[in-house]
MMTF fields as JSON, N, C-alpha, C and O atoms, coordinates in Angstrom:
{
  "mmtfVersion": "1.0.0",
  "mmtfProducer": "UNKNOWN",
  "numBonds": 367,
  "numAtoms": 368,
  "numGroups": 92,
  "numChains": 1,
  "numModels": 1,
  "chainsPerModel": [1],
  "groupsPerChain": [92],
  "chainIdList": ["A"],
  "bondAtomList": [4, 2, 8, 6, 12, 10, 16, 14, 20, 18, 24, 22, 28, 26, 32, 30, 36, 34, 40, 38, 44, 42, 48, 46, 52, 50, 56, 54, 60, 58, 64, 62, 68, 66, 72, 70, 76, 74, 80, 78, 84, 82, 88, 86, 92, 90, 96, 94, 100, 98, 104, 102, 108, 106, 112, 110, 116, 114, 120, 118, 124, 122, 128, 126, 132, 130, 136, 134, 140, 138, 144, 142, 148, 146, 152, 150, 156, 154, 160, 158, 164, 162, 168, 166, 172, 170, 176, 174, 180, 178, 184, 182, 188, 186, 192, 190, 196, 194, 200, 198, 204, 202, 208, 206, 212, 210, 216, 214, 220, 218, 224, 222, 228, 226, 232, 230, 236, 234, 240, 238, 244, 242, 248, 246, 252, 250, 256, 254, 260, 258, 264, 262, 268, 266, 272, 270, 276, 274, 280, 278, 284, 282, 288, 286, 292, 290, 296, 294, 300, 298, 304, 302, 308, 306, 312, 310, 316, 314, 320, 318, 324, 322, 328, 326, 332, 330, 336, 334, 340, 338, 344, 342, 348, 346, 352, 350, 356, 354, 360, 358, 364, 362],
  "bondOrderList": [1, 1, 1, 1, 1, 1, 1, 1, 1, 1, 1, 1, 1, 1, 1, 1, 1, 1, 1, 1, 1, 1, 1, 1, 1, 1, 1, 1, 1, 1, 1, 1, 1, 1, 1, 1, 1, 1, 1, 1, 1, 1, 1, 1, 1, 1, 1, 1, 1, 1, 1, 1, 1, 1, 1, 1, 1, 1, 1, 1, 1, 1, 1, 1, 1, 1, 1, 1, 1, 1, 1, 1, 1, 1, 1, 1, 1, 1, 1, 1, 1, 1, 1, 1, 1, 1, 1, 1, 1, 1, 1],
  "groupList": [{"groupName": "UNK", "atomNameList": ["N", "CA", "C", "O"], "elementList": ["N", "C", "C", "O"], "formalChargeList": [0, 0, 0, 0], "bondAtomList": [1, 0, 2, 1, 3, 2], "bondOrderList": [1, 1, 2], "singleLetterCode": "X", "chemCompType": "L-PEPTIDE LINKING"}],
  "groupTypeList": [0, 0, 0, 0, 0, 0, 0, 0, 0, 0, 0, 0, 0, 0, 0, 0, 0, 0, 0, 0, 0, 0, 0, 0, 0, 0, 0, 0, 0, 0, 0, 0, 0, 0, 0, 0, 0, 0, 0, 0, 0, 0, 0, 0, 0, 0, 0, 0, 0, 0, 0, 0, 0, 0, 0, 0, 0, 0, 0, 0, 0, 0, 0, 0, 0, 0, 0, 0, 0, 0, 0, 0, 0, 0, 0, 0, 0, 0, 0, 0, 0, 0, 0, 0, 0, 0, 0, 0, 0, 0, 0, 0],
  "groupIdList": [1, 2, 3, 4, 5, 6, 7, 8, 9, 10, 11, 12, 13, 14, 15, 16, 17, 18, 19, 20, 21, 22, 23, 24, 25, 26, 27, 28, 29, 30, 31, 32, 33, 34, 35, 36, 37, 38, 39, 40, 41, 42, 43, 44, 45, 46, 47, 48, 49, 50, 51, 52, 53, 54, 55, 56, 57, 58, 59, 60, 61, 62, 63, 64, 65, 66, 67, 68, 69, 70, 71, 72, 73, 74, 75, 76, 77, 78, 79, 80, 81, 82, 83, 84, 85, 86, 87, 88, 89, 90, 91, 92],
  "secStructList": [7, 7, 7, 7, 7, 5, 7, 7, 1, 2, 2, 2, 2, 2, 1, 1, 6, 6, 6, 1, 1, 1, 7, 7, 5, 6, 6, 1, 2, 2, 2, 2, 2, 6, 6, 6, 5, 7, 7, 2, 2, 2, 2, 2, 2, 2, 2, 2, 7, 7, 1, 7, 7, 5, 4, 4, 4, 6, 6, 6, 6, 2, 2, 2, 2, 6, 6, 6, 6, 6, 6, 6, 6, 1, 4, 4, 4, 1, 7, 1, 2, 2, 2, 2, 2, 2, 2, 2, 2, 6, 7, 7],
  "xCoordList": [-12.71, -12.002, -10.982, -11.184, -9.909, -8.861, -7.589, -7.697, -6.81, -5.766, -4.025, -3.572, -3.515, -2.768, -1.213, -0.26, -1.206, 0.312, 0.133, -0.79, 1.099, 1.673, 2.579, 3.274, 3.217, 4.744, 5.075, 5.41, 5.214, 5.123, 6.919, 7.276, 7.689, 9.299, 9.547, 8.853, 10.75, 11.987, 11.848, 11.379, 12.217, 12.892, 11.274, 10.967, 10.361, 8.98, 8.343, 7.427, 8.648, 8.391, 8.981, 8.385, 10.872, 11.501, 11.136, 11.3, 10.95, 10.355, 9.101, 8.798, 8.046, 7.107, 7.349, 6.643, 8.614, 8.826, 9.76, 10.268, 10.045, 10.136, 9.82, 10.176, 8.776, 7.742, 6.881, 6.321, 6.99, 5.839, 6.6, 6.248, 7.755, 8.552, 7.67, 6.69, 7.485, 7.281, 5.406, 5.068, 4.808, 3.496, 3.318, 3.85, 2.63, 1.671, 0.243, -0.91, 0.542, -0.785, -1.916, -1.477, -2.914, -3.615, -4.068, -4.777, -3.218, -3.916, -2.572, -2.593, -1.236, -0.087, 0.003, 0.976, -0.967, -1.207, -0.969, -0.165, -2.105, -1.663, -0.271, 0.543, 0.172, 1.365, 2.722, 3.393, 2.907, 3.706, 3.636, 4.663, 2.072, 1.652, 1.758, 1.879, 1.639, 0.846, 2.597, 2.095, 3.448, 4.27, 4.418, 5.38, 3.648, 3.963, 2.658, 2.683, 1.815, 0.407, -1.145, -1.578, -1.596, -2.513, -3.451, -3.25, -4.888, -6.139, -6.721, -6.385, -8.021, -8.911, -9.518, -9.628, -10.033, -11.273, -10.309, -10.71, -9.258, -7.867, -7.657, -7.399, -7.867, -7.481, -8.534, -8.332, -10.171, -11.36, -11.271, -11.235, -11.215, -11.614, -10.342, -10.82, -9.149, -8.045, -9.076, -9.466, -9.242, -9.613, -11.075, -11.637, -11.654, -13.134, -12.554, -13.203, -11.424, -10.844, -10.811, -10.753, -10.84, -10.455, -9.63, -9.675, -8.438, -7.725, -6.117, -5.736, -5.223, -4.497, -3.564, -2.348, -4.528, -3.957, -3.291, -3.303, -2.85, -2.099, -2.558, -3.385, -2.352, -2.781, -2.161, -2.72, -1.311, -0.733, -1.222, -0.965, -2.13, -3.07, -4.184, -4.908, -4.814, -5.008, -4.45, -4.992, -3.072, -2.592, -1.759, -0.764, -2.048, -1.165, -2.787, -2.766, -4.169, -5.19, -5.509, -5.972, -5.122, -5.431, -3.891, -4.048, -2.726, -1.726, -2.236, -2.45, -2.705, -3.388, -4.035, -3.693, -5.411, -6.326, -5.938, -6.303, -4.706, -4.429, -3.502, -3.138, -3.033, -2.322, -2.944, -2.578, -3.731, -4.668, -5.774, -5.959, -6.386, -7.655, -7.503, -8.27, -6.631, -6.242, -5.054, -4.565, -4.445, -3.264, -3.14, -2.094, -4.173, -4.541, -4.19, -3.33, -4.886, -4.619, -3.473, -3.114, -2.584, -1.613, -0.044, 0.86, -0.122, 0.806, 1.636, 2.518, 1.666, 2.308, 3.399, 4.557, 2.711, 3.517, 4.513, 5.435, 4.439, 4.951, 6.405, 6.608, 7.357, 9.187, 8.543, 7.326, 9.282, 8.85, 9.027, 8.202, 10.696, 11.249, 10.201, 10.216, 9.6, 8.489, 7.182, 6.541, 7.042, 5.95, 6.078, 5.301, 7.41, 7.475, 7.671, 7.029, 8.234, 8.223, 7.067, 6.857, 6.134, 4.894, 4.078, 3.316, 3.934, 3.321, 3.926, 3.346, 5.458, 5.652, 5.13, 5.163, 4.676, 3.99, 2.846, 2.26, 2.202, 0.943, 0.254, -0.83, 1.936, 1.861, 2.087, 2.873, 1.206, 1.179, 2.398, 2.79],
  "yCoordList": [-8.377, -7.551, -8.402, -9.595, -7.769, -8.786, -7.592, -6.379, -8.079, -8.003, -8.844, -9.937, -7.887, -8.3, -7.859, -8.637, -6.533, -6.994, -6.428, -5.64, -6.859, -6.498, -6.017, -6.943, -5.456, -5.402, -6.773, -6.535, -8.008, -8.974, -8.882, -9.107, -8.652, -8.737, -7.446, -6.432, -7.748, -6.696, -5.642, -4.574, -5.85, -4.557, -4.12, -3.053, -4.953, -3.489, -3.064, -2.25, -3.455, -3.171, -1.85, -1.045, -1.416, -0.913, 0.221, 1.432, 0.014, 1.1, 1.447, 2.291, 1.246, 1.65, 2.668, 3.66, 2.314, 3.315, 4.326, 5.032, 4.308, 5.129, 6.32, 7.498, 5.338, 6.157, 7.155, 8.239, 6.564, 7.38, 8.499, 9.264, 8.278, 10.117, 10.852, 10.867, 11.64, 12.862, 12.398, 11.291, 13.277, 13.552, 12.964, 13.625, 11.763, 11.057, 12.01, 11.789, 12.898, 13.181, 12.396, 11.573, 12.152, 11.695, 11.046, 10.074, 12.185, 12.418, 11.481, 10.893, 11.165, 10.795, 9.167, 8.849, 8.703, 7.523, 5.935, 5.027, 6.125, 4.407, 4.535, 3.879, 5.378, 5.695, 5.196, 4.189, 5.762, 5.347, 4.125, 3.446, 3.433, 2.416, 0.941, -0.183, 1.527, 0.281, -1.307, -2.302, -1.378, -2.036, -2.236, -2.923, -1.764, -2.089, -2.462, -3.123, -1.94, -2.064, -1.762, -0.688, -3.395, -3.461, -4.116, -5.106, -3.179, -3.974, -2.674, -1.521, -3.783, -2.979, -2.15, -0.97, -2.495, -2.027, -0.315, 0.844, -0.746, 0.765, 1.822, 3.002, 0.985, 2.026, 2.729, 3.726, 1.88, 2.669, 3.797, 4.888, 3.38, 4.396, 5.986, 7.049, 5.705, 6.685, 7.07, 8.193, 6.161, 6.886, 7.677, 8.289, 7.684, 9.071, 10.128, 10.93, 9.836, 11.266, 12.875, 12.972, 13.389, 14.519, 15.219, 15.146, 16.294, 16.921, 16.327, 15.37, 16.821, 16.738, 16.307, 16.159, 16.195, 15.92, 14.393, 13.44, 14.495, 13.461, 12.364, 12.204, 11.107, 9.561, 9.006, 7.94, 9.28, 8.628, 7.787, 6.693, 8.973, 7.883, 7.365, 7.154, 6.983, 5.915, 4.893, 3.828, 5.212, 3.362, 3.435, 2.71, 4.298, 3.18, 3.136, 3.202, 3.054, 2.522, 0.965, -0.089, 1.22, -0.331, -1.163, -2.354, -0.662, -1.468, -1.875, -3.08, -1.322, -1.9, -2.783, -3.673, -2.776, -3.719, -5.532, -6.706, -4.36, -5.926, -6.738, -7.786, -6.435, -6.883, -7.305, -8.387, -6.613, -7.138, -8.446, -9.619, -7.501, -8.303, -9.323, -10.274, -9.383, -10.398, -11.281, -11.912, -11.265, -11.601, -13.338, -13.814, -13.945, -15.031, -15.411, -16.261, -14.751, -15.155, -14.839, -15.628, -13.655, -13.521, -14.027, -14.367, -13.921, -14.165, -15.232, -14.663, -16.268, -17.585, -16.95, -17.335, -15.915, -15.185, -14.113, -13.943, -13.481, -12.076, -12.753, -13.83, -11.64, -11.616, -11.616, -11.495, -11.734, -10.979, -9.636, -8.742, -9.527, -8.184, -7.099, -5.9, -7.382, -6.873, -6.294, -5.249, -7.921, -7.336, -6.508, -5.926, -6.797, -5.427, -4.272, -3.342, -3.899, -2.655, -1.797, -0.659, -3.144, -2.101, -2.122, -1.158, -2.646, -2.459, -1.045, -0.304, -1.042, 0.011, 1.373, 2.418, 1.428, 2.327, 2.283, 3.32, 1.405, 1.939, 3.239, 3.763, 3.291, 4.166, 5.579, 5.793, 6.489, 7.823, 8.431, 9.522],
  "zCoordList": [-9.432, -8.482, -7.738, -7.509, -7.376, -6.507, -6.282, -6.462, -5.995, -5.968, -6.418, -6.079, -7.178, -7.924, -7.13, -7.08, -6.574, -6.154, -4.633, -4.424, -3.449, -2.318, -1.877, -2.295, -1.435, -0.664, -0.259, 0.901, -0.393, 0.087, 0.375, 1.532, -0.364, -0.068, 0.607, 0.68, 1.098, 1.16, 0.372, 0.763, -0.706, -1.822, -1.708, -1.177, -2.204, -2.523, -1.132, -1.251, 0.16, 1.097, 1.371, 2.086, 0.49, 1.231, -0.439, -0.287, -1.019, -2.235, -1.936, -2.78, -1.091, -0.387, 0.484, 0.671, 1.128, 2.582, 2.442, 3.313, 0.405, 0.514, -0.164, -0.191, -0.863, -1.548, -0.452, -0.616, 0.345, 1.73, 2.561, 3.459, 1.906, 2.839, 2.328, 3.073, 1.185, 0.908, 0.144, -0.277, 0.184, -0.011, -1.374, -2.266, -1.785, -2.905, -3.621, -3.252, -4.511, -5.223, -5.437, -6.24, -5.273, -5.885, -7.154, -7.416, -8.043, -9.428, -9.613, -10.694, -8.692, -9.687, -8.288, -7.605, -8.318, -7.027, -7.745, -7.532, -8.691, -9.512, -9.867, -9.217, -10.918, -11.529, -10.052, -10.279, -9.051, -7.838, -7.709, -7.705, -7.537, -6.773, -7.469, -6.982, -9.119, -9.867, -9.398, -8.874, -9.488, -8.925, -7.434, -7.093, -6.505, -5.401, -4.313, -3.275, -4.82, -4.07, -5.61, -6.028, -6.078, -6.709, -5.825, -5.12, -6.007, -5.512, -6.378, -6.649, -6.687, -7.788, -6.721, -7.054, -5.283, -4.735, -4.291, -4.392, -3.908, -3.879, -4.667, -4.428, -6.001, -7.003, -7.772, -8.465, -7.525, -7.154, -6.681, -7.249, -5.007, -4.356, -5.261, -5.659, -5.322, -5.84, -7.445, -7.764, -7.992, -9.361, -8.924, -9.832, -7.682, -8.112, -6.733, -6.062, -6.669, -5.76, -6.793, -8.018, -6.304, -7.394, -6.506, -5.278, -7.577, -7.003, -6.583, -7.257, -5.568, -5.731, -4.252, -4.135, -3.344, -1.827, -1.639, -2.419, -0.636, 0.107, 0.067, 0.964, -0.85, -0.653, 0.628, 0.885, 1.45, 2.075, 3.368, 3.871, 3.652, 4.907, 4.436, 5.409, 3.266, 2.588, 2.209, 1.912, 2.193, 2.315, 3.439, 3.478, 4.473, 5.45, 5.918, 7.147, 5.454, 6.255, 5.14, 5.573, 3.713, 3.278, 3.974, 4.243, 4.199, 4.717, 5.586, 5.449, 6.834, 8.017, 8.22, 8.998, 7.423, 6.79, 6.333, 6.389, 5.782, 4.99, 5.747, 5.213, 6.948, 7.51, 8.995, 9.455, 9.644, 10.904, 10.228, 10.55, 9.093, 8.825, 7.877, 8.026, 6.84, 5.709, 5.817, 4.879, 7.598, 7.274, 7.833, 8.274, 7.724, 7.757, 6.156, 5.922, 5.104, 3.731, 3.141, 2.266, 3.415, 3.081, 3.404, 2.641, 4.993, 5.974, 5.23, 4.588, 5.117, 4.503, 3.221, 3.065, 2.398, 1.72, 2.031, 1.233, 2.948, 3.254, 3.799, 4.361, 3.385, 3.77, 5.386, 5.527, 6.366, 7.751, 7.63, 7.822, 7.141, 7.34, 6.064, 6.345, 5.135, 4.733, 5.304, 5.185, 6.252, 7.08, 8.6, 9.358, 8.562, 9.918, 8.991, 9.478, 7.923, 7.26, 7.45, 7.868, 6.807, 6.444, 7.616, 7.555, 8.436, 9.872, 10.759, 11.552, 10.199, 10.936, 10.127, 10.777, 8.827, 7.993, 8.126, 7.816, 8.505, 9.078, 10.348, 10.606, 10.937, 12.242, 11.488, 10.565, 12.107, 11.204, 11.764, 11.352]
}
């Protein structure tokens, strides 16, 4: 289990935000995501969803996560202007 990709730059920070205007299916979530946000334990929880609702406040709650609680391990990597992107996507 791990994780394989982040928003860590600019550009996938800013293809994130704007993937998150309009409503993420469920059923169509890896397919959006698989380039911009990989973690196995994520795409778990997305693959035993059923149906067809809104992913979206599911990842601005792993964005959150990964940025309060992981950002000791990550931080050294992240654009800034990336990581204010997605911090500000965490706000509903």
């Amino acid at each position: 289990m791990g994780t394989w990709a982040l928003p860590k730059t600019k550009k996938i920070a800013n293809d994130l935000q704007v993937l998150m205007k309009k409503p993420i299916p469920c059923n169509q979530a890896t397919h959006h995501l698989v380039d911009i946000i990989g973690d196995d334990d994520l795409y778990d929880l997305l693959e035993a969803l059923e149906g067809d609702f809104d992913i979206r406040p599911i990842i601005r709650d792993f964005l959150s996560e990964v940025i309060t609680q992981r950002i000791d391990y990550n931080n050294n990597d992240w654009d800034k202007e990336a990581l204010r992107i997605c911090t500000r996507l965490t706000s509903p």
